[in-house]
Residue frames as qw, qx, qy, qz and C-alpha x, y, z in Angstrom:
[[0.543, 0.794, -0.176, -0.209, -2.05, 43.24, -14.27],
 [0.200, -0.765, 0.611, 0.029, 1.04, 41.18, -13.52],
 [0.695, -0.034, 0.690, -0.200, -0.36, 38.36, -13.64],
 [0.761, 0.496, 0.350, -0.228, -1.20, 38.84, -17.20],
 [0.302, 0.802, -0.516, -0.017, 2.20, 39.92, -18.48],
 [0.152, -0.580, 0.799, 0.056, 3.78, 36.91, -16.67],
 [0.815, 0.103, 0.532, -0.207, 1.65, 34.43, -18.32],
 [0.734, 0.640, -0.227, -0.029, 3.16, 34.05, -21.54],
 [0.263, 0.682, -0.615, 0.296, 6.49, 33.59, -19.88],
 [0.434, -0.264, 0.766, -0.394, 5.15, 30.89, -17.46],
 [0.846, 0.354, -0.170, -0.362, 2.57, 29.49, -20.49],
 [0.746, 0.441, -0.455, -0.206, 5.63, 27.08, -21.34],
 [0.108, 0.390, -0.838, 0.367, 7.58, 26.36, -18.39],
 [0.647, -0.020, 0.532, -0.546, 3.86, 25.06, -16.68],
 [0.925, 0.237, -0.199, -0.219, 2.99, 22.79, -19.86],
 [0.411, 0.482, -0.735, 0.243, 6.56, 21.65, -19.33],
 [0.295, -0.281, 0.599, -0.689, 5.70, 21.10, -15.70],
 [0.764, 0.115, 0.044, -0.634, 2.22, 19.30, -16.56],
 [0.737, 0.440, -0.497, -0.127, 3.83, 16.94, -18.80],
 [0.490, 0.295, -0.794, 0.205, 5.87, 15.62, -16.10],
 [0.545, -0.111, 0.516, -0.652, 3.23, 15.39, -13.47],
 [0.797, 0.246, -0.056, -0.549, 1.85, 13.03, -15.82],
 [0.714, 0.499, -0.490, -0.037, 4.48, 11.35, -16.48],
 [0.087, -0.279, 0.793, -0.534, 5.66, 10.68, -12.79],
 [0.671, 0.076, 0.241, -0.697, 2.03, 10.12, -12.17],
 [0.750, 0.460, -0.414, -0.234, 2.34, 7.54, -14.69],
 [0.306, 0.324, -0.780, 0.440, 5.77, 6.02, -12.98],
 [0.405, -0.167, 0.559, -0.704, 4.01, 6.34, -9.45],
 [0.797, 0.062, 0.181, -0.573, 0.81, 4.17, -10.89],
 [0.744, 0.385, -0.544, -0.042, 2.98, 1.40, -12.74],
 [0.236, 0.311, -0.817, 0.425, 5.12, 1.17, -9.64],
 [0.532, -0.192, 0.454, -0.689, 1.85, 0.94, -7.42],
 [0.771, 0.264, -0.320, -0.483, 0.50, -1.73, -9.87],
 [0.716, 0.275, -0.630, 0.126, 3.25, -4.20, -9.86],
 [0.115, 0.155, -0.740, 0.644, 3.83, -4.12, -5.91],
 [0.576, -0.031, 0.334, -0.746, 0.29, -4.49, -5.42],
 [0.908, 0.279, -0.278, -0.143, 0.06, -7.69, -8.03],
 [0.570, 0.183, -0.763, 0.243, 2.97, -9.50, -6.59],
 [0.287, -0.095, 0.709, -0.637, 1.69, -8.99, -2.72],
 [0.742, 0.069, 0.034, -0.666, -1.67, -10.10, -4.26],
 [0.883, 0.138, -0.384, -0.233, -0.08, -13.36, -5.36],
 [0.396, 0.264, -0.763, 0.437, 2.24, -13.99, -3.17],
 [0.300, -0.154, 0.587, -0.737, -0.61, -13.39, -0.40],
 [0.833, 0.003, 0.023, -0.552, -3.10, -15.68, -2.24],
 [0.618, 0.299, -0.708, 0.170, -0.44, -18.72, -2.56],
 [0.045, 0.334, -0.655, 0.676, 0.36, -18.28, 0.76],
 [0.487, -0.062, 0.533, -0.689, -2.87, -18.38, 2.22],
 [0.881, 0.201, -0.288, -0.318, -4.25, -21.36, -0.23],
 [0.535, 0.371, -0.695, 0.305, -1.05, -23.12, 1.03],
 [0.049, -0.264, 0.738, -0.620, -1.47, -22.36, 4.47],
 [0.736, -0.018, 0.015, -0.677, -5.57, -22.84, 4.72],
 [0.857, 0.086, -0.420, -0.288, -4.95, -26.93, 3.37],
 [0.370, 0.144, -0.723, 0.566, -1.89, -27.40, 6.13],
 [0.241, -0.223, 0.463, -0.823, -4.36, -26.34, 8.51],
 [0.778, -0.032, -0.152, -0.609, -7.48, -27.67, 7.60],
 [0.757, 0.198, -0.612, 0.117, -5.06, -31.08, 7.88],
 [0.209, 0.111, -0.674, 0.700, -3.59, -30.50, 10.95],
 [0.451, -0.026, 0.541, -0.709, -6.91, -30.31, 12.55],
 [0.936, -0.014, -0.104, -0.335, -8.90, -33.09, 11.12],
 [0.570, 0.359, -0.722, 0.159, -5.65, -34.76, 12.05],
 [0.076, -0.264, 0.593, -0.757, -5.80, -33.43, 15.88],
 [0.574, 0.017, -0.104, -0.812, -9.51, -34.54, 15.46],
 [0.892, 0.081, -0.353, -0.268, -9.29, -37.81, 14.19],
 [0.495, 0.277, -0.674, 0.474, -6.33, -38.69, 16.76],
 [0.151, -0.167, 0.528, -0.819, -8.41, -37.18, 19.55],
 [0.545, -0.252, -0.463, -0.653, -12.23, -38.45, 18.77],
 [0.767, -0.380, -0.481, -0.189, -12.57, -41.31, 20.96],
 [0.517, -0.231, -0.630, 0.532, -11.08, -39.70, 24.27],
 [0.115, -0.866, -0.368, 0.320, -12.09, -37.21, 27.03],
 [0.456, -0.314, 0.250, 0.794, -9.40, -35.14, 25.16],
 [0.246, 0.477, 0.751, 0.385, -11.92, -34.09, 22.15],
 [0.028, -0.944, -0.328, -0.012, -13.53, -31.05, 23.43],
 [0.363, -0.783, 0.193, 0.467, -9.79, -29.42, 24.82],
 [0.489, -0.172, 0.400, 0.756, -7.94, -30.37, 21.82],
 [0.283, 0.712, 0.579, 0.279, -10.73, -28.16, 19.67],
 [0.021, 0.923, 0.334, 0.189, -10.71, -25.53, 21.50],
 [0.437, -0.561, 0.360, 0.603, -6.95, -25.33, 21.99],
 [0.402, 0.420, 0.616, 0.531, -6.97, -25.31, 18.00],
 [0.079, -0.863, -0.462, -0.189, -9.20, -22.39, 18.29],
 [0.512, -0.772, -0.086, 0.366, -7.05, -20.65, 20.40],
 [0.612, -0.140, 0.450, 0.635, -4.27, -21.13, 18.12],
 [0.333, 0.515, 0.490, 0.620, -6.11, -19.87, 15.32],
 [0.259, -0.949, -0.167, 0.067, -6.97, -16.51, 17.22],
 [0.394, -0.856, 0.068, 0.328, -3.65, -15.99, 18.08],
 [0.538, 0.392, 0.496, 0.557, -2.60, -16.28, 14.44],
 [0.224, 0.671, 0.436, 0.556, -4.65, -13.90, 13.35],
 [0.170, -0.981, 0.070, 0.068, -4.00, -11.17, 16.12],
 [0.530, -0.407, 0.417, 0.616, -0.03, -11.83, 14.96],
 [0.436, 0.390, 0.573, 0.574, -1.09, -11.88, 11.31],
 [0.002, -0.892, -0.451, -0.040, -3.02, -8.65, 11.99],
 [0.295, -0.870, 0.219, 0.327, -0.07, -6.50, 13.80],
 [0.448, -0.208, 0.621, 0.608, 2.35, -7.81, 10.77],
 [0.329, 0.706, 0.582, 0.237, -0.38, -6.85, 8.40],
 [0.188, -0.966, -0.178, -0.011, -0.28, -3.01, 9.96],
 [0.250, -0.810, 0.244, 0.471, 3.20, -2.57, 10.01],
 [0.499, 0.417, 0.611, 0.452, 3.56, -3.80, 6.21],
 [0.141, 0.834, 0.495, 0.197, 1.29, -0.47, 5.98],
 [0.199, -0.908, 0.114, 0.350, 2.98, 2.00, 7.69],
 [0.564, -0.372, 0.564, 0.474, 5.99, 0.85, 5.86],
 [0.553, 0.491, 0.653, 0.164, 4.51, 1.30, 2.38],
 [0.354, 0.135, 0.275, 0.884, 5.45, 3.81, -0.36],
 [0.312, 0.470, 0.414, -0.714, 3.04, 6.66, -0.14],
 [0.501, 0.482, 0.593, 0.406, 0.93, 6.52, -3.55],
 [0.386, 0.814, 0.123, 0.416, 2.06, 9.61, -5.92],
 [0.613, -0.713, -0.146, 0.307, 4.56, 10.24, -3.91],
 [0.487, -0.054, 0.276, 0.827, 7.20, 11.50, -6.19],
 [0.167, 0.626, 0.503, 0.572, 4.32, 13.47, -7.70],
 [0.408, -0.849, -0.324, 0.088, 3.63, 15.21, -4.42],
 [0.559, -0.419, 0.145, 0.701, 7.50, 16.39, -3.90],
 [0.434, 0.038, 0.323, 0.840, 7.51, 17.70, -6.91],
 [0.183, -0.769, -0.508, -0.342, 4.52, 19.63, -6.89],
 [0.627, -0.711, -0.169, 0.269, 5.77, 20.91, -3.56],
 [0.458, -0.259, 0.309, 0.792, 9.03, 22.57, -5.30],
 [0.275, 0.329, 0.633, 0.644, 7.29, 23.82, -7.79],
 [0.258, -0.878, -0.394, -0.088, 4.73, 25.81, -6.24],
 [0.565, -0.651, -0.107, 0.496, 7.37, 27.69, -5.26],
 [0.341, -0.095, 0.506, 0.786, 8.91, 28.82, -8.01],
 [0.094, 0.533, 0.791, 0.286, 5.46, 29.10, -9.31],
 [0.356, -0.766, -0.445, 0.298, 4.28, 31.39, -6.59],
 [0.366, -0.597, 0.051, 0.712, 7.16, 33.67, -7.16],
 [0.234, 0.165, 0.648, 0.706, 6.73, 33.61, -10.92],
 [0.070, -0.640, -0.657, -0.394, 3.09, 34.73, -10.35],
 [0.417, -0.512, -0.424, 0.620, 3.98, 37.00, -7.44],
 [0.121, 0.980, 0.146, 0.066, 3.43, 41.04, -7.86],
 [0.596, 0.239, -0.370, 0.671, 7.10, 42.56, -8.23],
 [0.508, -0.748, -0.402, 0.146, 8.09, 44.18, -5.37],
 [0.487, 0.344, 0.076, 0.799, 9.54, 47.64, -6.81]]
């Protein structure tokens, strides 16, 4: 029966409450947006940039290497290289991630404070 007496008196402070979930929510998805669009371009430059320096540098190593016994090693030193790129590029990839804003994170905190207040607001008194 408490419950129903303290809803009118919580009715306005929760819409209040609502509203600015949304509105963080909101904040949270704008800020996710725009840090996800600039890594996206700054990671496709990059790699268009890097892909044509490479692709050069080994039809260079190629064409400098063709006509000696040197042809098969300098490939598959190339190869090597490019492996051990991409297990560096990987472990720099992965801590990027850890390092990364959770998503709704401001929404979560507050939610977390609230529920508290909430909890007591909806609580049975204790007379």
């Amino acid at each position: 029966m408490r419950l129903l007496w303290s809803l009118p008196k919580a009715a306005p402070a929760l819409l209040r409450h609502m509203v600015g979930y949304v509105e963080l929510a909101g904040e949270d998805l704008d800020r996710a947006q725009r840090e996800f669009g600039a890594q996206l371009l700054a990671s496709a430059i990059l790699g268009l940039a890097i892909f044509f320096v490479v692709l050069a540098g080994c039809l260079l190593v190629v064409a400098l290497t063709w006509n000696t016994p040197y042809r098969v090693s300098a490939i598959a030193w190339m190869g090597g290289a490019f492996l051990l790129v991409a297990v560096i590029a990987g472990m720099y990839r992965a801590k990027l991630a850890d390092g990364q804003t959770p998503f709704l994170a401001s929404v979560r905190r507050e939610w977390q404070e609230d529920r508290v207040i909430l909890e007591h607001i909806l609580s049975p008194d204790e007379e």
